[in-house]
VEXTORZA-963510 format. One record per residue: residue number from 1; x, y, z of N, C-alpha, C in turn. Coordinates in steps of 0.001 Angstrom, whole numbers. Each point is the difference from the previous one (the first is absolute). Example, Ala and Ser with C-alpha at 12.3 -4.5 7.8 and 13.67 -1.06 7.14 Angstrom:
(atom 1 (13190 -5690 7800) (-890 1190 0) (900 1200 0));
(atom 2 (-350 1050 -720) (820 1190 60) (-770 1090 730));
***
This chain:
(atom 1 (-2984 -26639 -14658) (-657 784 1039) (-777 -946 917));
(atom 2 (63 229 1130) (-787 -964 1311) (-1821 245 -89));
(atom 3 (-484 -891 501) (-1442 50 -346) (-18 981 1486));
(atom 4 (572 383 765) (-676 700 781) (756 1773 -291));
(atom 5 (768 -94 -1034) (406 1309 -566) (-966 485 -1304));
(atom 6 (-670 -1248 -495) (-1136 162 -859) (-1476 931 581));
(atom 7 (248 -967 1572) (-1755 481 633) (657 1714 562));
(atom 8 (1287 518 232) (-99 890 273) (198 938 -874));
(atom 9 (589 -48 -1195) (-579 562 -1295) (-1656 255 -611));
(atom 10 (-613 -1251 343) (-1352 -38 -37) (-561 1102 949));
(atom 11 (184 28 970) (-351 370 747) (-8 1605 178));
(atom 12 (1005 531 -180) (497 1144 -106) (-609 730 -1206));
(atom 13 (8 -787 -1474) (-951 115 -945) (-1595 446 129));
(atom 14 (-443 -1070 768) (-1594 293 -360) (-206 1045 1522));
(atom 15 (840 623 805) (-309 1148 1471) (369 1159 -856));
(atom 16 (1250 -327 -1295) (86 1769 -781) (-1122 2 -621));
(atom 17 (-566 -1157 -426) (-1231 181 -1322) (-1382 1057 1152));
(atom 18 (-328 -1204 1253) (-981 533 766) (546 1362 205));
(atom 19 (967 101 974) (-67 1467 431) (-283 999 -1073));
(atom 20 (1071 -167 -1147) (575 958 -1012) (489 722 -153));
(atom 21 (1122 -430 984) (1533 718 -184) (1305 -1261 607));
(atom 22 (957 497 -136) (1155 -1125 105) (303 772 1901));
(atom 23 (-377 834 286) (61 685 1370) (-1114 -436 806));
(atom 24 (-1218 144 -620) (-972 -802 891) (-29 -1213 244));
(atom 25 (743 -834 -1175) (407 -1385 509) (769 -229 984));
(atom 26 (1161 890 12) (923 -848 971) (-383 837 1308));
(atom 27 (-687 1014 71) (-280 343 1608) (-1061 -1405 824));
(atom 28 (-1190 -261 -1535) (-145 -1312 609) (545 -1310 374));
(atom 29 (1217 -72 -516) (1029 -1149 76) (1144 765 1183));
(atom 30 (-198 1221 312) (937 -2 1048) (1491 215 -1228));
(atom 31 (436 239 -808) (926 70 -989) (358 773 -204));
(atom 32 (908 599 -1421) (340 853 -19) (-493 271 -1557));
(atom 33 (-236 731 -928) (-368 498 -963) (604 -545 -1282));
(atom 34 (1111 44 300) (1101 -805 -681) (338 -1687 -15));
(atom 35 (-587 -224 1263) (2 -1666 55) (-1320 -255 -390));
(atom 36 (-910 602 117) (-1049 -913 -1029) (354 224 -1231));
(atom 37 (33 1313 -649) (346 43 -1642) (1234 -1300 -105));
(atom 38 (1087 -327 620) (795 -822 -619) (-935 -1697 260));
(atom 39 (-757 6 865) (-894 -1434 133) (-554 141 -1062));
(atom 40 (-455 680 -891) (-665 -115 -1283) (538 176 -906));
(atom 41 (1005 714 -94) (687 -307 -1186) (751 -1348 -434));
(atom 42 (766 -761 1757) (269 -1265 -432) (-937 -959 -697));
(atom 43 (-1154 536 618) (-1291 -1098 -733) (-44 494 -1334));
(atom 44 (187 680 -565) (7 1015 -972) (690 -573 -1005));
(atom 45 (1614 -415 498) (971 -584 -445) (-210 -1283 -667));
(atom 46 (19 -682 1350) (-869 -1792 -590) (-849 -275 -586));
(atom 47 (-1079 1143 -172) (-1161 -178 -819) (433 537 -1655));
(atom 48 (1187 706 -295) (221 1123 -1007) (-1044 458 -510));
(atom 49 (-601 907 1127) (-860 840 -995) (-878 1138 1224));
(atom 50 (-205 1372 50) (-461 702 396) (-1410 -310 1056));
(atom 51 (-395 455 976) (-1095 -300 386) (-772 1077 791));
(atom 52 (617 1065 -229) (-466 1130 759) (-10 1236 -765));
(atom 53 (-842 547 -363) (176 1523 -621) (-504 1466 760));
(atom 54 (976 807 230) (28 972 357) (-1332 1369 -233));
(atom 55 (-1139 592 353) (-551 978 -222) (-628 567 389));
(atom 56 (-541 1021 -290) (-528 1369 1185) (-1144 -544 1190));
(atom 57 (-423 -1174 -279) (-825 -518 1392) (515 -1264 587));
(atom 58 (1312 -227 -270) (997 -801 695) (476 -1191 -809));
(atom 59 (305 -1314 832) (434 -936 -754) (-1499 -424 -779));
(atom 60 (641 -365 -1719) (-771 -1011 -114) (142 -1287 -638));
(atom 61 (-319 -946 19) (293 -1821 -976) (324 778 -1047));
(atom 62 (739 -1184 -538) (841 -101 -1448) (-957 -263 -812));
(atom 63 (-173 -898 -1177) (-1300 -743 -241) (269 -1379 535));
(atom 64 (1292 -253 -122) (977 -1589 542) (-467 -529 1022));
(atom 65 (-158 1968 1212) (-485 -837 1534) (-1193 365 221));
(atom 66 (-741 589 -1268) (-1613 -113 102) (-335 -1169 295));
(atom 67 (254 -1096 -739) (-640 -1262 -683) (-310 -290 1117));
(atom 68 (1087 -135 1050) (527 -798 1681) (-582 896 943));
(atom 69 (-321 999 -353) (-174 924 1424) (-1007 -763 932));
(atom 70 (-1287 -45 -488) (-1294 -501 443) (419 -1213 1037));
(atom 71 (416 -1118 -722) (739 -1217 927) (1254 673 1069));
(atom 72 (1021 832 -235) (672 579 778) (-729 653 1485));
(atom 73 (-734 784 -244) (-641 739 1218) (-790 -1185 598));
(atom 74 (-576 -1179 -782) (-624 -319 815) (776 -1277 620));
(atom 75 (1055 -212 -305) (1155 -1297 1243) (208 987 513));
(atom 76 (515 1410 -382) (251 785 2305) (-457 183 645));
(atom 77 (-1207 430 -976) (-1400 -15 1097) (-430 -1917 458));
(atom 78 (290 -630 -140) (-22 -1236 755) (939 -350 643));
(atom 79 (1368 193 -91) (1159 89 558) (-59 737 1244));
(atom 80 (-294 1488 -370) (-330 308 1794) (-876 -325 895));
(atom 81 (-982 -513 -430) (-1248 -596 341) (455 -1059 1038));
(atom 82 (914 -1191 -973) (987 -670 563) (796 -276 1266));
(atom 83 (989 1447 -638) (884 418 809) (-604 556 1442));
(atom 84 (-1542 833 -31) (32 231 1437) (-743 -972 755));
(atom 85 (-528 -1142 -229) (-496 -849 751) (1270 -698 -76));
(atom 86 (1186 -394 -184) (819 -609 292) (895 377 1065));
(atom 87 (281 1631 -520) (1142 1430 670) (-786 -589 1524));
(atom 88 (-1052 46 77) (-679 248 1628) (548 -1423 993));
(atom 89 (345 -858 -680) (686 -1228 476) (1809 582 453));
(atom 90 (36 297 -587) (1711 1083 455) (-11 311 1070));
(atom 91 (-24 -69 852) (-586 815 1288) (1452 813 661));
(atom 92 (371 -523 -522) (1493 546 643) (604 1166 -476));
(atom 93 (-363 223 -1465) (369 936 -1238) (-869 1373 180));
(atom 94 (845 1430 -436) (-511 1238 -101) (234 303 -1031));
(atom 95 (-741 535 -1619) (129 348 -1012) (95 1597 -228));
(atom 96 (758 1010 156) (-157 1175 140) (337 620 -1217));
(atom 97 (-1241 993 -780) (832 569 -1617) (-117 1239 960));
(atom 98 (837 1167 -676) (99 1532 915) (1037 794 -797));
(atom 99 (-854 1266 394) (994 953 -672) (1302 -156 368));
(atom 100 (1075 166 -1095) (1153 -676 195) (906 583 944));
(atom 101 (-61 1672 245) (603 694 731) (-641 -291 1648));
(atom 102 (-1080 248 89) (-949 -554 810) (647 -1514 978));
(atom 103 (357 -844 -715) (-157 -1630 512) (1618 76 136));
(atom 104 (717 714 -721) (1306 151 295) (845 777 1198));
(atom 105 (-795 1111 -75) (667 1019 1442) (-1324 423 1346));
(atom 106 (-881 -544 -295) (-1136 -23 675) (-271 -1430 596));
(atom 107 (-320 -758 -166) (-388 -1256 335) (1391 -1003 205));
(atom 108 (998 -421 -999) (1039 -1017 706) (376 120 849));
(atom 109 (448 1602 1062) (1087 287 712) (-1166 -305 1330));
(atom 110 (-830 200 72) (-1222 -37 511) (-450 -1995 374));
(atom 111 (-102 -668 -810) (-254 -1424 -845) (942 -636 747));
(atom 112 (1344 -172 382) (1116 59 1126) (-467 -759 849));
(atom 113 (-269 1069 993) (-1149 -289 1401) (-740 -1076 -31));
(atom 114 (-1228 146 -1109) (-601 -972 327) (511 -1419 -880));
(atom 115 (454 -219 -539) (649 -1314 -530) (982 -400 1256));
(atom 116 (492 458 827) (337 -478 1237) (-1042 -408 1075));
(atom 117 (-915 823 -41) (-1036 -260 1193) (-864 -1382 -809));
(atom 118 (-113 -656 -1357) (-753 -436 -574) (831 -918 -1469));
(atom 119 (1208 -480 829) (1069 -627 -1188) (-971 -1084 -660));
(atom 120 (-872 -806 457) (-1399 -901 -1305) (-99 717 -835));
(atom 121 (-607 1029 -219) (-411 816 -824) (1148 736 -1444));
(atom 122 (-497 -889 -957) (1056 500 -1296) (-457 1263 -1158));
(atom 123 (345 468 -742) (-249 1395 119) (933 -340 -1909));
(atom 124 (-918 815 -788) (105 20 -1488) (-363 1425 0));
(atom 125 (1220 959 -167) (-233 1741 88) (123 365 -1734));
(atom 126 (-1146 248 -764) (678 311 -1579) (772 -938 -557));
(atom 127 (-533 -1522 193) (794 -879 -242) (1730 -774 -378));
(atom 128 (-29 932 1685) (1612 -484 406) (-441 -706 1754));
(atom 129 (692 -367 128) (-527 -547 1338) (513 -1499 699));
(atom 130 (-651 -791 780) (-392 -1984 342) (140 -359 -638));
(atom 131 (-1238 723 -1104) (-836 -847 -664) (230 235 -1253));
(atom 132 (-372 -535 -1231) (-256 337 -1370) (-1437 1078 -100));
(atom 133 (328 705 -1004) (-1525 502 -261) (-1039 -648 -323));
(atom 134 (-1277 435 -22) (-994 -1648 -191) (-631 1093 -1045));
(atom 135 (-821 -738 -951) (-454 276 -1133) (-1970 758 502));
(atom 136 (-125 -308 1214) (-1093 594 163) (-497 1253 701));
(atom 137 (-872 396 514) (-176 1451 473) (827 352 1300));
(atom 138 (818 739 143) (843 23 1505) (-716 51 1262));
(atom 139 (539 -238 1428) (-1116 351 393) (-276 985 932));
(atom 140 (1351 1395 -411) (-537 1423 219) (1207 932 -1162));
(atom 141 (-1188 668 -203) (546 1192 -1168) (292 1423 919));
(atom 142 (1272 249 -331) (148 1687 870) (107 893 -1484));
(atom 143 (-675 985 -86) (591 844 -1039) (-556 1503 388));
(atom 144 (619 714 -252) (-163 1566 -349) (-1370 164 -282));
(atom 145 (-797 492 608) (-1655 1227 -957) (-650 -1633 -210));
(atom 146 (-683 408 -725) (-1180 -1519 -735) (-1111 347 921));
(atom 147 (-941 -1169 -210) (-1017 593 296) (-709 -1350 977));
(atom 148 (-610 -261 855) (-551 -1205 650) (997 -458 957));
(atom 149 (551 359 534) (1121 -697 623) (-312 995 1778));
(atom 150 (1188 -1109 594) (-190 790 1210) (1444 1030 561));
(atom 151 (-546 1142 235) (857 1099 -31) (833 -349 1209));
(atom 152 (1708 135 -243) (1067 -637 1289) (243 1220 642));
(atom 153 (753 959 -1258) (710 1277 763) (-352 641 -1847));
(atom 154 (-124 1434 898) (514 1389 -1482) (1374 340 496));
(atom 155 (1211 -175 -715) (1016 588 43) (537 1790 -32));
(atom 156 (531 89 451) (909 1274 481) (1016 267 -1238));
(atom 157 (210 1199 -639) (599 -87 -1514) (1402 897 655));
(atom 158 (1115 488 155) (1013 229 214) (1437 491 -542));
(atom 159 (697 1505 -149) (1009 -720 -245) (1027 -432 620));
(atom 160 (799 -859 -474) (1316 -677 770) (1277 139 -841));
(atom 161 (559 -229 706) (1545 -220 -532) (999 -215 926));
(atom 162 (1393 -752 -338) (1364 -89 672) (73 849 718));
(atom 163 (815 -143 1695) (424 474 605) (860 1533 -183));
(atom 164 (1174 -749 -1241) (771 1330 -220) (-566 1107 -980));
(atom 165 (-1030 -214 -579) (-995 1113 -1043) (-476 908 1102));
(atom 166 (-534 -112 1316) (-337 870 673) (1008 1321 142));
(atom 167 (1579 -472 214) (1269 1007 -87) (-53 436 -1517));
(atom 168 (-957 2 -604) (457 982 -1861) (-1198 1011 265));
(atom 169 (-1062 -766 1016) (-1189 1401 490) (-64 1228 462));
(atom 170 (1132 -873 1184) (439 1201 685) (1041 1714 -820));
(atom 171 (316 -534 -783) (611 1061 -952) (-1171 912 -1135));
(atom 172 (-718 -738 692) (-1184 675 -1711) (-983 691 341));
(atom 173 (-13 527 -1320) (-1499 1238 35) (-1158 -645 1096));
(atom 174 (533 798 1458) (-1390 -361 646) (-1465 -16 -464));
(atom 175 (-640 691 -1262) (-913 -95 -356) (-214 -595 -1266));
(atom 176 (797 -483 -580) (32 -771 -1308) (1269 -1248 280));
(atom 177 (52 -519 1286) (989 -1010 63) (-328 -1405 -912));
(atom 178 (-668 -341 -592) (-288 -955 -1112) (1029 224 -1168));
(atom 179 (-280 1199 -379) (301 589 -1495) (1660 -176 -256));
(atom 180 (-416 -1322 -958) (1096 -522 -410) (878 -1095 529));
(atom 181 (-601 -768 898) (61 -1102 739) (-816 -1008 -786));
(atom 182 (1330 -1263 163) (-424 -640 -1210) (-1483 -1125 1101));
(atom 183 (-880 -12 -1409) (-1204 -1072 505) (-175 -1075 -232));
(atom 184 (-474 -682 696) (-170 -1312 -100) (-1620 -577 -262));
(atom 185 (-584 -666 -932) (-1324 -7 136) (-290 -1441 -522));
(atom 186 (-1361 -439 625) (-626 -1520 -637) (-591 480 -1250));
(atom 187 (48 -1214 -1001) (-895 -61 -1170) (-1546 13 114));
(atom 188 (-644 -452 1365) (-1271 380 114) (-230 1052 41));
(atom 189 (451 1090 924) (0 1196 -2) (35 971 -894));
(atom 190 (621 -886 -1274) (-154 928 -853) (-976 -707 -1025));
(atom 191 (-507 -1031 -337) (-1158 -610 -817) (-1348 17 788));
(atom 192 (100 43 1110) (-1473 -172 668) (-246 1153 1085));
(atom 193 (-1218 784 -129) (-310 716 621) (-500 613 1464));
(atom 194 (-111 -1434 795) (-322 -472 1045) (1617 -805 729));
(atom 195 (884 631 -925) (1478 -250 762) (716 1447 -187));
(atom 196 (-455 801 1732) (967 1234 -368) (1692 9 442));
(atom 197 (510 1114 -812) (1178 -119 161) (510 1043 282));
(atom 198 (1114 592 -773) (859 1131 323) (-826 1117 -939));
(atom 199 (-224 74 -866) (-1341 607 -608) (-998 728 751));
(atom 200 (-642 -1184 886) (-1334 573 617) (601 867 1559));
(atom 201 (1425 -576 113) (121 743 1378) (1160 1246 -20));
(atom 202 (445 355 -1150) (290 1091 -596) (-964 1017 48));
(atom 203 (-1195 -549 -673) (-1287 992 -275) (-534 377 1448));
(atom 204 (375 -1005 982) (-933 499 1381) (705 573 617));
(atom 205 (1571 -165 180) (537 881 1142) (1523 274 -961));
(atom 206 (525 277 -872) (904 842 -990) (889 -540 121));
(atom 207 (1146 785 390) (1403 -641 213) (837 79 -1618));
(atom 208 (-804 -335 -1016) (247 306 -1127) (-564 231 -1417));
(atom 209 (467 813 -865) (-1041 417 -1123) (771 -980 -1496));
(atom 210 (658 163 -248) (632 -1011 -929) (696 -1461 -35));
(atom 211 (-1105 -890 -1182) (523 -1380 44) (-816 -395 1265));
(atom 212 (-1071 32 376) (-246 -1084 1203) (-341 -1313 -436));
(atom 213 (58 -503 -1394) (-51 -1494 -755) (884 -405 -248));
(atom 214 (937 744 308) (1850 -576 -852) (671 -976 1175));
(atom 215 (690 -709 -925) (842 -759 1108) (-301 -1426 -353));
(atom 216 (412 -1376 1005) (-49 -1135 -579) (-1273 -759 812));
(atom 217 (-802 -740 -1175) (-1185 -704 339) (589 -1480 387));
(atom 218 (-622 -201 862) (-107 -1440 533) (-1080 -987 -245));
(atom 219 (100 -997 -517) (-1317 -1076 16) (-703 141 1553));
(atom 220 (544 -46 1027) (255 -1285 1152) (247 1539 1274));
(atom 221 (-565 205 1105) (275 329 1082) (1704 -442 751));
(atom 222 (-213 -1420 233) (1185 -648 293) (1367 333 -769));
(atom 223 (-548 -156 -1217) (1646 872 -825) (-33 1036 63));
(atom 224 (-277 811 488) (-266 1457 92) (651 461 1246));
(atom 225 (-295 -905 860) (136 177 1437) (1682 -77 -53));
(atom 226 (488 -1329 -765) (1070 -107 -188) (904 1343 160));
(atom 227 (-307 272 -1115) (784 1616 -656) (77 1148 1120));
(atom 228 (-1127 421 575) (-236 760 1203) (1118 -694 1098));
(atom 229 (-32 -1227 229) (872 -263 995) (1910 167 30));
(atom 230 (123 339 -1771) (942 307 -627) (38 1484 183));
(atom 231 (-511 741 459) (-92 1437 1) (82 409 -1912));
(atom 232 (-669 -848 -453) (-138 531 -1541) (-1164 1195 -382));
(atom 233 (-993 -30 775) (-918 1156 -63) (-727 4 791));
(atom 234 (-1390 455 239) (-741 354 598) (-1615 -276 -768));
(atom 235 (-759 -933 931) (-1129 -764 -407) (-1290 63 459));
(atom 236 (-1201 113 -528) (-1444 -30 865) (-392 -1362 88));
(atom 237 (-283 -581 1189) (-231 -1151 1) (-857 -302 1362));
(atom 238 (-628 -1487 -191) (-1136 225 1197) (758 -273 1823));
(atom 239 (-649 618 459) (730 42 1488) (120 -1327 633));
(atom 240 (-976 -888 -355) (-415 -1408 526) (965 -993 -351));
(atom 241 (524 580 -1510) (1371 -1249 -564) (1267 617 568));
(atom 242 (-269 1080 988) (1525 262 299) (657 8 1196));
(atom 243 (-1086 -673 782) (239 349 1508) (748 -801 521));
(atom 244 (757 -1103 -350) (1065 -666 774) (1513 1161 -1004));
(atom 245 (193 48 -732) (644 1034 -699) (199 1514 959));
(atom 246 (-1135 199 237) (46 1487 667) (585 -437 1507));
(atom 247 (-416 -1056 524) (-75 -481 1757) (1335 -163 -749));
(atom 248 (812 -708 -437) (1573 -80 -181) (1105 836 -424));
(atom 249 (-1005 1021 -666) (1319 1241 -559) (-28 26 -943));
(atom 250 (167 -937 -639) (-25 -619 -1535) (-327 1287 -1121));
(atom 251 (-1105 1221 324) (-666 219 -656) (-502 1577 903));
(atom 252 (-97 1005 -645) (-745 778 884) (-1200 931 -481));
(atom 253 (-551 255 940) (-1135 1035 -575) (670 1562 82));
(atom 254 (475 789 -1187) (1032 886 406) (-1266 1629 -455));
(atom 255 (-1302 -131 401) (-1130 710 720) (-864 189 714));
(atom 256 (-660 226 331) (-650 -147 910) (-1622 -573 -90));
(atom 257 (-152 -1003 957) (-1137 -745 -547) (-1468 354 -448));
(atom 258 (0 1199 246) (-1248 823 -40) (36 142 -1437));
(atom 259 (1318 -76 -941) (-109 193 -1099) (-167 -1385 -942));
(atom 260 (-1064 -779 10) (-595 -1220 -566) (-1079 -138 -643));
(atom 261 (-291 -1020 -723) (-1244 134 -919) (-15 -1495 151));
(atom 262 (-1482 -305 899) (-1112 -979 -98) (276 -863 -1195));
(atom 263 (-69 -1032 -340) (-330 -839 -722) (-1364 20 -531));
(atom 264 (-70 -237 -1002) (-1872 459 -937) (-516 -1240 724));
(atom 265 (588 -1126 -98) (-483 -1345 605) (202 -893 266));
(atom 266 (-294 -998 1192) (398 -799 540) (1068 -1294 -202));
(atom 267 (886 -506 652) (201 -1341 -593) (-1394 -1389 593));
(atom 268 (-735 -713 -1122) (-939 -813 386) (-225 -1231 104));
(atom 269 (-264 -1046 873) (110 -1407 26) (-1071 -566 -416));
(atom 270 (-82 -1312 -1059) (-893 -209 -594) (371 -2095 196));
(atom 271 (-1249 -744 950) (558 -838 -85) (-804 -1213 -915));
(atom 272 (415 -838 111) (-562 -1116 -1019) (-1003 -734 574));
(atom 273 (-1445 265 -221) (-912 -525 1079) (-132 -48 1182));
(atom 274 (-236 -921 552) (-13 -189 1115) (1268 -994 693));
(atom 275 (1266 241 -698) (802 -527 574) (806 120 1173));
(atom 276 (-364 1054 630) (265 577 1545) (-841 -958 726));
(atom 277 (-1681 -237 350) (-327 -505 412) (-253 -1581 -202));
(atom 278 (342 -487 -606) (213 -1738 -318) (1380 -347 32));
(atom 279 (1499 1402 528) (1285 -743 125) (284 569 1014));
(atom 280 (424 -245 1208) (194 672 1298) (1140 502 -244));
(atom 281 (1001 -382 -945) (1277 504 -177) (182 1197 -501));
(atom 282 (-984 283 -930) (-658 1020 -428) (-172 1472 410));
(atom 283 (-811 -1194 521) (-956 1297 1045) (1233 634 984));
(atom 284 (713 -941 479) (1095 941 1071) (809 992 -827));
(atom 285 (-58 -359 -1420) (933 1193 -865) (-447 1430 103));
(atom 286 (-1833 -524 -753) (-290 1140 -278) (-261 767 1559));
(atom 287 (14 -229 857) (-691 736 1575) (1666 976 -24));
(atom 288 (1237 -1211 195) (745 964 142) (462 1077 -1149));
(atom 289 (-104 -445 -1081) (394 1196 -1081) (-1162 1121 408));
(atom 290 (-1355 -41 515) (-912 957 249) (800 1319 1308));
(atom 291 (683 -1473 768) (936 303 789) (537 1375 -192));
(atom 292 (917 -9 -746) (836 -189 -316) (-168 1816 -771));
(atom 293 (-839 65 -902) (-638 427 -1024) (-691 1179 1620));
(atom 294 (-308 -208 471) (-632 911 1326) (1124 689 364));
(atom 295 (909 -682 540) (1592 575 233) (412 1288 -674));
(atom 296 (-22 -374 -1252) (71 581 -1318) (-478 1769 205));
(atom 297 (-1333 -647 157) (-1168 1340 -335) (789 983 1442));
(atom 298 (54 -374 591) (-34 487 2004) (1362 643 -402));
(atom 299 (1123 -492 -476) (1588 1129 -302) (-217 796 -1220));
(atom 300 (-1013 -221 -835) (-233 1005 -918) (-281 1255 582));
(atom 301 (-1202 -638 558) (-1162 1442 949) (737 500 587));
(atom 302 (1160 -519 1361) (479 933 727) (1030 480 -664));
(atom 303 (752 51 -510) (827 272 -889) (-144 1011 -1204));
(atom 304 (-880 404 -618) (-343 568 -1125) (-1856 414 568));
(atom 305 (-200 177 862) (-1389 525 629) (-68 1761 -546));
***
C-alpha cells in the first residue's frame, strides 16, 4: 500500500471517528459513503485487525485504535494547520466539497463559462478535477440545510418526467392521473425529512391515494434524472438541477407550476477562512457563484411566484 493511500485511510479514519458516522465523513471529504468505508477497511486489511465499532451514538475506537487515537487527531489537526498556510500559496487552485447532485447538475454546466473566462484558475470539484484532492480544509463547502453558512438559493421541488409519459396522461383519470404511474424517488426523500418527495406532494395536491412510496429509489438526483430522461417514470426533484434539461426538452414539467413545494432549506456556502480575501482568484469565484446563485433565486421567483 502507498504511504499516501495510508494518509488517506488515516484520514478518512479519524473524520468517521470525529464526525461519527461513515456519511458524515465523506460529505466532509466530498466522497461517497462507500469510499471512505473501503479507505478503512484497506487500512483495516494491512493492519489485520478491526478499528472501528459500530453503536447507538455512532462510530467508536476498537481498543487497537484507542491506544493511537490521541496521537491520530492530533497529526490532522497539525496537518491542516499545515495544509492551510501552505493551500494559501496555491493561488491558482479552487478546492470545492458539495452536495453531489448540487456540484454535478447545478454548478459544472454553469463552471464552463467561467473556466473559459479564467483558464489560470484550476478547480478540484469532490475531488475529481486539475488538481489532486489536498488533505486540508477545502476552500468552499456547498451543502443542503446546515447551519452558519451563507444562504445561495432555496430550491423549487417538482414533478418531472420524459417527454413521451405526458401522452399516458392524457388518457387518464383526469382527477387521479398519478394512480398507478410508475414513481421514481431519491433515497433522501425517503430517509430525511427536510427532503420532500412524492409523499409530501401527494398529500398537498392528490392525484393519487395508493402506493405514493412505491417505486425505485435512487442514491443520486443525476441517476435519477437518467431514468426520467428514459421515460421510465415520473420524479420530484429540485427545479434548479433541471433547468438546462427543461430549456432542452430533455425532461418536462407535465403540471402545472403552481403545483410545487418550497424546499425546507437552502443550498449553503461555507468558506475556509478568509481565503476569498488573501486569493484574488478566489474571490472572483466566490462573487461570481454569488452571481450566479442570484440568477438562480430571480427564475425561481418568477417562475414559481
Amino acid at each position: 500500500m502507498a504511504s499516501i493511500t495510508h494518509l488517506k485511510s488515516l484520514q478518512a479514519l479519524e473524520l468517521a471517528i470525529r464526525e461519527g458516522s461513515l456519511k458524515a465523513a465523506a460529505q466532509r471529504l466530498g466522497i461517497t459513503p462507500a469510499a471512505v468505508g473501503q479507505r478503512i477497511r484497506a487500512l483495516e486489511d494491512y493492519l489485520g485487525t478491526d478499528l472501528l465499532l459500530r453503536g447507538r451514538s455512532g462510530l467508536q475506537p476498537t481498543p487497537e485504535l484507542e491506544t493511537a487515537l490521541q496521537d491520530l487527531k492530533a497529526g490532522f489537526s497539525a496537518l491542516e494547520r499545515v495544509a492551510e498556510t501552505l493551500d494559501f500559496q496555491r493561488v491558482t487552485e479552487i478546492h470545492i466539497v458539495a452536495d453531489p447532485d448540487w456540484a454535478e447538475l447545478w454548478l459544472r454546466p454553469r463552471l464552463t463559462e467561467f473556466r473559459e473566462a479564467h483558464p489560470n484558475i484550476l478547480f478540484c470539484v469532490n475531488g475529481e478535477g486539475d488538481v489532486p484532492m489536498r488533505l486540508g480544509t477545502p476552500d468552499c463547502r456547498v451543502e443542503y440545510g446546515g447551519d452558519g453558512g451563507e444562504a445561495l438559493f432555496r430550491d423549487v421541488l417538482v414533478p418531472v418526467t420524459g417527454p413521451d409519459n405526458t401522452r399516458r396522461l392524457a388518457d387518464w383519470d383526469p382527477k387521479m392521473e398519478m394512480e398507478g404511474m410508475p414513481l421514481l424517488h431519491l433515497q433522501s426523500q425517503r430517509d430525511q425529512d427536510d427532503h420532500p418527495g412524492w409523499v409530501d406532494w401527494f398529500s398537498k395536491f392528490g392525484q393519487r391515494t395508493k402506493g405514493p412510496d412505491r417505486g425505485v429509489h435512487y442514491r443520486h438526483a443525476r441517476v435519477a434524472l437518467d431514468a426520467v430522461r428514459e421515460n421510465v417514470g415520473f420524479l420530484v426533484c429540485g427545479y434548479a438541477l433541471l433547468m438546462d434539461d427543461v430549456r432542452a426538452g430533455t425532461v418536462v414539467l407535465p403540471f402545472p407550476t403552481s403545483q410545487h413545494i418550497r424546499a425546507p432549506k437552502p443550498y449553503q456556502m461555507r468558506l475556509r477562512g478568509d481565503a476569498a480575501s488573501r486569493r484574488p482568484q478566489m474571490q472572483k469565484f466566490v462573487d461570481w457563484l454569488r452571481a450566479e446563485a442570484e440568477q438562480t433565486r430571480r427564475t425561481l421567483n418568477e417562475r414559481f411566484s
